[in-house]
N, C-alpha and C positions, 0 to 999 in steps of 0.2 A: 256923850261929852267926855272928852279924853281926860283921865286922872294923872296920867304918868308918860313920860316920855323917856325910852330907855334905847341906849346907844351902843353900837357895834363901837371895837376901839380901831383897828387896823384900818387903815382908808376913807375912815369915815367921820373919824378927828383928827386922828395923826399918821401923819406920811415919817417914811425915810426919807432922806436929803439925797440920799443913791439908792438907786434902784434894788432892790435883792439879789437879784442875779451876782453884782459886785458884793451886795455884804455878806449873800455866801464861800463864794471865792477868798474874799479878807478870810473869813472864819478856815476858811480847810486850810488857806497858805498858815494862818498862825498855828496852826494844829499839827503841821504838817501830815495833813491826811491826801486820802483818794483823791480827784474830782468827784464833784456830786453836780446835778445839775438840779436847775429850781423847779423839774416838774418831778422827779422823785423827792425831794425833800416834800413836796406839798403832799405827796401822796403816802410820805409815814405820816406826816405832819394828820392827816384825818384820820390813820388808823390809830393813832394817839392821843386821842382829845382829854382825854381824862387822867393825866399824869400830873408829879410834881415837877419835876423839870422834861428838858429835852434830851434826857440824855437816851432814853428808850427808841426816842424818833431815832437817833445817830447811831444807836445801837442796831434796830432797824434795819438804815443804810449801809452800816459797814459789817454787816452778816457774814455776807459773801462776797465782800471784798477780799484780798491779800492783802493784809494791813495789820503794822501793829498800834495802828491809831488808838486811842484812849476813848469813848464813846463821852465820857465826862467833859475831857477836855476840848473835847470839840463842842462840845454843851455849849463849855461857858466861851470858849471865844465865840460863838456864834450870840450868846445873848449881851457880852460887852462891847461886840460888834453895832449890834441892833441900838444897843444901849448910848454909843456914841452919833446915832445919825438920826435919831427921831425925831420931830417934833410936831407943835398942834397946828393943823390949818387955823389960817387967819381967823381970827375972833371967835373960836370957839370957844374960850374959854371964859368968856365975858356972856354969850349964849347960854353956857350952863349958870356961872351963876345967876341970870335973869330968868332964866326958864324955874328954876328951884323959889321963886317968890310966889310962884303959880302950879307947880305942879312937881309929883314925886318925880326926881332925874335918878336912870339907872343906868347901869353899864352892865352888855354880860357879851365877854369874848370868849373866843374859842383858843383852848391852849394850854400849856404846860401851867400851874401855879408861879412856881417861882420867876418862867419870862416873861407872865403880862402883868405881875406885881411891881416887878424892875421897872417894867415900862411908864406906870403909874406914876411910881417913885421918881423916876428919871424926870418926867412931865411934872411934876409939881402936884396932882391930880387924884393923892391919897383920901381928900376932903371933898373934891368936887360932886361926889356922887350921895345921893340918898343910901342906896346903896350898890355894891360894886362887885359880879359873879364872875369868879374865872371856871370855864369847864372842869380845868383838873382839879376843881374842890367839888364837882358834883359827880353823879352818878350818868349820864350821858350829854353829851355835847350839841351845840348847834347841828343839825336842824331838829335833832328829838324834841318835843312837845314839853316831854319834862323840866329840859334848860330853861325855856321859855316860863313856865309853870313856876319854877323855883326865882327869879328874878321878882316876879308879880308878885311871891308871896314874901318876899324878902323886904318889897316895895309898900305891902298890907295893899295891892289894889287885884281887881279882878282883871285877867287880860282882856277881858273884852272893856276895857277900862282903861287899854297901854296904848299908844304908839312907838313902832320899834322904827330906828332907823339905821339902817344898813349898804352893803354895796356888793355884800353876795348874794347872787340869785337864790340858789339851794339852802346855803346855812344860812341867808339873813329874812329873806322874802317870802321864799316857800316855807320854813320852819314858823315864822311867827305870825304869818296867815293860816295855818293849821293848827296852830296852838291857842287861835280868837283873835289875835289882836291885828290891830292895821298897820298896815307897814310901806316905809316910806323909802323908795331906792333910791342911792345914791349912786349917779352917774359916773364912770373912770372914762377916763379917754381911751383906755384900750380894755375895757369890761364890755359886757354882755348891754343890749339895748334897753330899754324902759321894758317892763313887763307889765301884763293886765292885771295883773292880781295886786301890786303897790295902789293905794291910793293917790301916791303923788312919786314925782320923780325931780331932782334936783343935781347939779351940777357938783361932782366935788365940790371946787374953788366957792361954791354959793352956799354950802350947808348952814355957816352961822346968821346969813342977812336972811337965807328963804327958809328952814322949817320954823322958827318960831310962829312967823306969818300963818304957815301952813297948818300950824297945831290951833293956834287962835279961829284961821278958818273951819273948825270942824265941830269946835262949839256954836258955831250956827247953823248948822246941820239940823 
C-alpha cells in the first residue's frame, strides 16, 4: 500500500509555454553569447546535476567556444527566461493538495539549486510539497539510487512504500524502479513510448484526473 507519492517537476507538472529550443535562443540572444543548441545544453545539463546554479553547465558549454560570454550571465538569463514561461498543467495543483489528505506528497528534480527553487517560487509551489529535493543539494542526481533514497527519507517513508511519477525513461523510471519504488510514466507527445517496468502509464494533459485514481488503485492490490 503506497505511503507517498513523490513527483518529477519538468514535464510532469509544469511545461514552458515555448518550447526550449526558443527559451534557449532568448537566453544566448540576451547574453549575447555563441549559439548552443538544446542537445548540448541537455548534455552539460547531466554532467551537472549537483550544482548551485547553471552557471557550471554554460561554463561547460562555452569552454571551447571563442567567446567572451560571461558563463553567469548567461545563467541568469537562461533561468528569467525559464522563469517567465512556465507554468502547472491543468489541475495539478489542486491534485496535490488532495493527494497530501492521504498521503506524504514529494518532489525531487534533477538540477541546479538555485533554477528549480525559482521555478517553485515562480509557481506558487514553495508549500505544496511534504517535502521538496533539488539534486544540486544532494550528493548525486536522478537516476542514482541515492536521490531516490534521500527524498523517502526526507518523506519518513520506506521506497518500497513511494510512488514516483515522472516522464523520463532513465532518470525518472529506471532510477526509481532500481531504488524500490513503483513508478508511474508520464506520456510526452514527442517522448519515448510506455515502458514495462512503469506500473502505469498516463497522458501528460491527464496526470491530475488519472494518477490519484491510479494511487488509490494500488491500495487494492
Amino acid at each position: 500500500m503506497p505511503e507517498a507519492v513523490v513527483f518529477d517537476l519538468d514535464y510532469t507538472l509544469a511545461v514552458p509555454t515555448r518550447d526550449r529550443e526558443t527559451v534557449l535562443q532568448e537566453a544566448v540572444d540576451a547574453a549575447d553569447a555563441p549559439a548552443l543548441t538544446r542537445e548540448e545544453y541537455l548534455a552539460a545539463h547531466r554532467r551537472n546535476l549537483t550544482r548551485e546554479t547553471r552557471e557550471p553547465i554554460f561554463a561547460d558549454l562555452l569552454a571551447d567556444q571563442d567567446t567572451d560570454t560571461d558563463p553567469a550571465e548567461l545563467a541568469t538569463a537562461y533561468r528569467e527566461t525559464i522563469a517567465s514561461v512556465i507554468e502547472p498543467l491543468p489541475g495539478v495543483e489542486a491534485m496535490l493538495a488532495d493527494l497530501k489528505r492521504d498521503y506524504r506528497v514529494g518532489l525531487l528534480t534533477n538540477g541546479p539549486v538555485r533554477a528549480q527553487r525559482d521555478k517553485l517560487e515562480t509557481l506558487g509551489w514553495t508549500e505544496s510539497f511534504d517535502a521538496a529535493l533539488v539534486t544540486g543539494e544532494l550528493e548525486a542526481g536522478k537516476p542514482d539510487p541515492r536521490a531516490f533514497e534521500a527524498i523517502a527519507d526526507a518523506l519518513g517513508v520506506d521506497p518500497t512504500a513511494t510512488v514516483y511519477v515522472g516522464d523520463e525513461l532513465e532518470a525518472d523510471i529506471v532510477g526509481a524502479t532500481e531504488a524500490g519504488m513503483d513508478a508511474i510514466q508520464v506520456l510526452l507527445e514527442d517522448g519515448p513510448g510506455p515502458d514495462s517496468r512503469a506500473i502505469a502509464h498516463v497522458e501528460q494533459g491527464s496526470v491530475a484526473s488519472t494518477v490519484p485514481d491510479l494511487i488509490t488503485s494500488l491500495e487494492r492490490l
